[in-house]
N, C-alpha and C positions, 0 to 999 in steps of 0.2 A: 727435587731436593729429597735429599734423604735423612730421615729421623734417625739416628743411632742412641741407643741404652743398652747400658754394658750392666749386667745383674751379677756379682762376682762376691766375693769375700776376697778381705784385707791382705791374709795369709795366701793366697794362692798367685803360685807364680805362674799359671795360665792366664789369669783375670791381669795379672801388673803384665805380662807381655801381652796382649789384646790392647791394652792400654796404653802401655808407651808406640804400638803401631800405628794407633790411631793418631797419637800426637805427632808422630811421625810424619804420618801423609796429610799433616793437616786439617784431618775430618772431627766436626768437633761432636759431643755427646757427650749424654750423661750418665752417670754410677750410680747404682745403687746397692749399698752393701746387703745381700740378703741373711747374713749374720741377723741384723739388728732391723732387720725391715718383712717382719711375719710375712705382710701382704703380697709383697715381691718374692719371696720366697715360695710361698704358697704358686703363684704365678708360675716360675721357674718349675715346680713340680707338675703344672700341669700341662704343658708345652712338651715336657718330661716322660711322661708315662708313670710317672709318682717319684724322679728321681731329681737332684738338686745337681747336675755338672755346673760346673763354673770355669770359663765363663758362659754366661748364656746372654748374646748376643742378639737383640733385637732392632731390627732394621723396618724401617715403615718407610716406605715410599708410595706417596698418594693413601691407597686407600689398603695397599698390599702389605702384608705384616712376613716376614722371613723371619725367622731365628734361627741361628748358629750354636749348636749347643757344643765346647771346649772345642772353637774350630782351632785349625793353625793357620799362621801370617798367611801364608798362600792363599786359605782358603775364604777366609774372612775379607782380606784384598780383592782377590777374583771377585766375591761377592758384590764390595762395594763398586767394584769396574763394573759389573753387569749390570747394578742398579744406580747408574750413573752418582754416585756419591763421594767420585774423588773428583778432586777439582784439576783442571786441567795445567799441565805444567805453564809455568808462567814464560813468556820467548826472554830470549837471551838480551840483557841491557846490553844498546849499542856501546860501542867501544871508544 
Protein backbone atom coordinates (compact mmCIF):
# COMPACT_ATOMS: atom_id res chain seq x y z
CA UNK A 1 0.00 0.00 0.00
CA UNK A 2 0.83 3.25 -0.57
CA UNK A 3 0.63 6.51 1.69
CA UNK A 4 0.13 9.60 -0.67
CA UNK A 5 0.12 13.54 0.86
CA UNK A 6 -0.17 16.11 -1.66
CA UNK A 7 1.49 19.52 0.24
CA UNK A 8 0.18 22.21 -2.29
CA UNK A 9 -1.57 25.59 -1.99
CA UNK A 10 -5.09 26.54 -2.80
CA UNK A 11 -4.17 28.86 -5.92
CA UNK A 12 -2.02 26.61 -7.65
CA UNK A 13 -3.17 24.93 -10.63
CA UNK A 14 -0.30 22.23 -10.55
CA UNK A 15 -1.40 21.06 -6.75
CA UNK A 16 -5.70 21.14 -8.19
CA UNK A 17 -4.33 19.06 -11.34
CA UNK A 18 -2.27 16.49 -9.00
CA UNK A 19 -5.38 16.24 -7.34
CA UNK A 20 -8.13 15.95 -9.56
CA UNK A 21 -5.51 12.93 -11.09
CA UNK A 22 -5.54 11.29 -8.20
CA UNK A 23 -9.17 11.33 -7.80
CA UNK A 24 -9.12 10.08 -11.00
CA UNK A 25 -7.34 6.83 -10.70
CA UNK A 26 -8.89 6.32 -7.56
CA UNK A 27 -5.82 6.76 -5.29
CA UNK A 28 -6.94 8.27 -2.06
CA UNK A 29 -4.67 10.77 0.06
CA UNK A 30 -4.27 13.50 1.89
CA UNK A 31 -3.64 17.81 1.49
CA UNK A 32 -2.10 19.83 3.07
CA UNK A 33 -2.36 23.50 2.34
CA UNK A 34 1.24 24.72 3.08
CA UNK A 35 -0.27 28.42 2.86
CA UNK A 36 -1.59 28.00 6.37
CA UNK A 37 0.34 24.91 7.59
CA UNK A 38 4.28 26.53 8.64
CA UNK A 39 5.16 22.88 9.70
CA UNK A 40 4.45 21.48 6.13
CA UNK A 41 5.81 24.13 4.62
CA UNK A 42 9.02 24.13 6.39
CA UNK A 43 8.88 20.27 5.42
CA UNK A 44 8.31 20.93 1.65
CA UNK A 45 11.49 23.31 1.83
CA UNK A 46 13.58 20.92 3.15
CA UNK A 47 12.92 18.00 0.64
CA UNK A 48 13.52 21.28 -1.54
CA UNK A 49 16.82 22.50 -1.06
CA UNK A 50 15.18 25.61 0.77
CA UNK A 51 12.53 25.94 -2.05
CA UNK A 52 8.55 25.62 -1.66
CA UNK A 53 7.30 23.86 -5.62
CA UNK A 54 3.83 22.94 -5.23
CA UNK A 55 2.85 20.43 -5.71
CA UNK A 56 5.02 18.47 -3.55
CA UNK A 57 4.20 14.97 -3.61
CA UNK A 58 4.96 12.53 -0.98
CA UNK A 59 4.52 8.83 -1.54
CA UNK A 60 5.44 6.38 1.50
CA UNK A 61 5.38 2.84 0.64
CA UNK A 62 6.43 0.71 3.58
CA UNK A 63 9.24 2.27 5.08
CA UNK A 64 10.38 4.30 1.50
CA UNK A 65 9.57 7.89 1.36
CA UNK A 66 9.65 9.43 -2.61
CA UNK A 67 8.58 12.82 -3.26
CA UNK A 68 7.67 14.42 -6.39
CA UNK A 69 8.38 17.86 -6.50
CA UNK A 70 5.58 20.00 -9.29
CA UNK A 71 5.64 16.40 -11.00
CA UNK A 72 3.40 15.95 -14.26
CA UNK A 73 0.23 13.41 -14.71
CA UNK A 74 2.78 11.05 -16.44
CA UNK A 75 5.09 11.42 -13.93
CA UNK A 76 3.48 11.16 -10.75
CA UNK A 77 1.20 8.16 -12.56
CA UNK A 78 4.38 6.11 -13.51
CA UNK A 79 5.34 6.80 -10.02
CA UNK A 80 2.28 5.31 -8.48
CA UNK A 81 2.63 2.19 -11.16
CA UNK A 82 6.09 1.51 -9.98
CA UNK A 83 5.14 1.75 -6.38
CA UNK A 84 2.26 -0.36 -6.70
CA UNK A 85 -0.38 2.36 -5.54
CA UNK A 86 -2.94 2.15 -8.31
CA UNK A 87 -5.42 -0.24 -7.97
CA UNK A 88 -5.89 -2.68 -10.46
CA UNK A 89 -8.46 -2.15 -13.13
CA UNK A 90 -11.64 -3.74 -12.13
CA UNK A 91 -12.74 -7.03 -15.06
CA UNK A 92 -15.41 -6.25 -17.14
CA UNK A 93 -19.30 -6.97 -15.40
CA UNK A 94 -20.60 -9.85 -17.32
CA UNK A 95 -23.21 -9.01 -19.82
Amino acid sequence: MVVVKVYGTSGCEHTRAARELLKALAVPYDYVDIDSDEAAAKQVEEWNEGRRPTPAVALLSGERLTVLSDPTGEQLEAELTRLGGLAEAAPPSPS
